[in-house]
N, C-alpha and C positions, 0 to 999 in steps of 0.2 A: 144559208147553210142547210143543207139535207143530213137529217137524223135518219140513223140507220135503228132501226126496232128490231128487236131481236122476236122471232116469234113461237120459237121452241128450244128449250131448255133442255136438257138431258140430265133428267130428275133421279132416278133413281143411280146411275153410274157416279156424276157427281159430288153427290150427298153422301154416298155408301165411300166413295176415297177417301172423301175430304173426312169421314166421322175415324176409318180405320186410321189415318195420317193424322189425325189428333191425337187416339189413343197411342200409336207408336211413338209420336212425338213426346206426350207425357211419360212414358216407360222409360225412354230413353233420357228425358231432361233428368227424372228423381232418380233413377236408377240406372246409370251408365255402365257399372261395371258386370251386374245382371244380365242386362242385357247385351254385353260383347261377350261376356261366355254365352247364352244362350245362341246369342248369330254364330260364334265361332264352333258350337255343337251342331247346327243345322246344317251349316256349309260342309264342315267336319263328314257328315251323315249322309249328305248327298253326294259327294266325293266318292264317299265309303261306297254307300249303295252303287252308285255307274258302276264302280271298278269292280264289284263284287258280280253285278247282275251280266257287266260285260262279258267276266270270264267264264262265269256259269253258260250266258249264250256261245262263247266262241268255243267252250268245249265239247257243246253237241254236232259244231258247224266243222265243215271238212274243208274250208277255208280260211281259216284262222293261219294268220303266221305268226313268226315270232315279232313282229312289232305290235302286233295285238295284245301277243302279250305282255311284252315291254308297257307299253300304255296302261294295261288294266293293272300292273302291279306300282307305275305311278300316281293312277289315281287312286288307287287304294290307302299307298304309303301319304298319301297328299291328305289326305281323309284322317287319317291317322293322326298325323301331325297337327292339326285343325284339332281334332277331337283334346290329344293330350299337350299339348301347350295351349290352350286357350289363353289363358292368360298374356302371349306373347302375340294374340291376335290384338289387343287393345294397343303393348305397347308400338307394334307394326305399324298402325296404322298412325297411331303418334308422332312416332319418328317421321314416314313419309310425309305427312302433311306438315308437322313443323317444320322440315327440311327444306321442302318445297318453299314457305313460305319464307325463310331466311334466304335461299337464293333468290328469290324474286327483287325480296329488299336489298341486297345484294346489287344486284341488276340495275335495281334503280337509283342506287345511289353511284355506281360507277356510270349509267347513262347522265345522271346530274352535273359529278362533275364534268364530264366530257362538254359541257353545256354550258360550264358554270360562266364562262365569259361573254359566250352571245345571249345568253336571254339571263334575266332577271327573276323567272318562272322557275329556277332550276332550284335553289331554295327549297322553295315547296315540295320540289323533287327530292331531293336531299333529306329534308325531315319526315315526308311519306316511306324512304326507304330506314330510316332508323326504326321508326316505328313498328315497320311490317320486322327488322330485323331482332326487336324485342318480343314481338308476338308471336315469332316462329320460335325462337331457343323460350321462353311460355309454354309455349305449347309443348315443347320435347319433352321439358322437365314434370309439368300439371298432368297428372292422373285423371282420365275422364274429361278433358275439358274437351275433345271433338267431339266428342257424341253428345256432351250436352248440349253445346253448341247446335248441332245438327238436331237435336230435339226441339231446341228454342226456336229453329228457326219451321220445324214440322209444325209447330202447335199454332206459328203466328201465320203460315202460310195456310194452314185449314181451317182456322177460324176466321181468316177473312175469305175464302171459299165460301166457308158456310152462311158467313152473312150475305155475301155475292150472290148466290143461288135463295135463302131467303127473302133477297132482296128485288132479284129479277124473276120469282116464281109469280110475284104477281102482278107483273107487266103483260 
């Protein structure tokens, strides 16, 4: 069997994600709801700013039409919206992914029964799809639990980065 060695690491790129994708990970596990108004103020602000810097440029420009402007007054309002519902950016994102995950189980447990006569595996199918369909309506109702999630899963995905890289720096 031929071992492949690896012979250069990319030290500083690496180490510098993996240490920011820990901190973000941590922000996000303790502090979920901070942090979806904070995302929802940044996104909010960058929205803001395109639509603001767009119109400012298409007012000096003698090619600007009116879908220009259209555009720059929905990124603005888009910006807007971001900024002053923050709070509806958490439950958005809640809703869509619980949603998603109750139709998936959904999915799966009508691919199950469809099954349930030829194979004996379908079972398995059946209570995989219960499952997922109590984790998605969980999820719609639970306050913060994507982001935590999505934290838990930054801090465990950089910290084993981080061992990975101190572990192959000195191969």
């Amino acid at each position: 069997m031929k071992v492949i060695k690896i012979k250069s690491y990319k030290t500083t790129n690496t180490l510098i994600t993996s240490i920011v994708l820990l901190i973000l990970g941590i922000l996000l596990f303790t502090n979920p709801s901070g942090m979806t108004k904070a995302l929802s103020y940044i996104i909010g602000g960058v929205f803001l700013f395109l639509g603001i810097s767009k119109a400012i440029f298409d007012s000096k420009s003698s090619t600007s039409t009116s879908t220009d402007q259209y555009f720059n007054i929905v990124m603005i309002l888009i910006g807007l919206i971001f900024i002053i519902f923050n709070s509806a950016f958490e439950l958005l994102v809640r809703l869509v992914m619980g949603i998603w995950i109750l139709l998936s189980g959904l999915s799966i447990i009508a691919s199950g029964a469809n099954t349930m006569k030829a194979t004996k595996g379908s079972i398995i199918s059946l209570i995989i799809g219960f499952i997922l369909i109590l984790v998605g309506i969980y999820m719609i109702f639970v306050d913060n639990l994507v982001f935590s999630t999505i934290g838990l899963i930054l801090i465990i995905y950089s910290v084993l980065s981080i061992v990975d890289y101190l572990l192959n720096k000195g191969a």
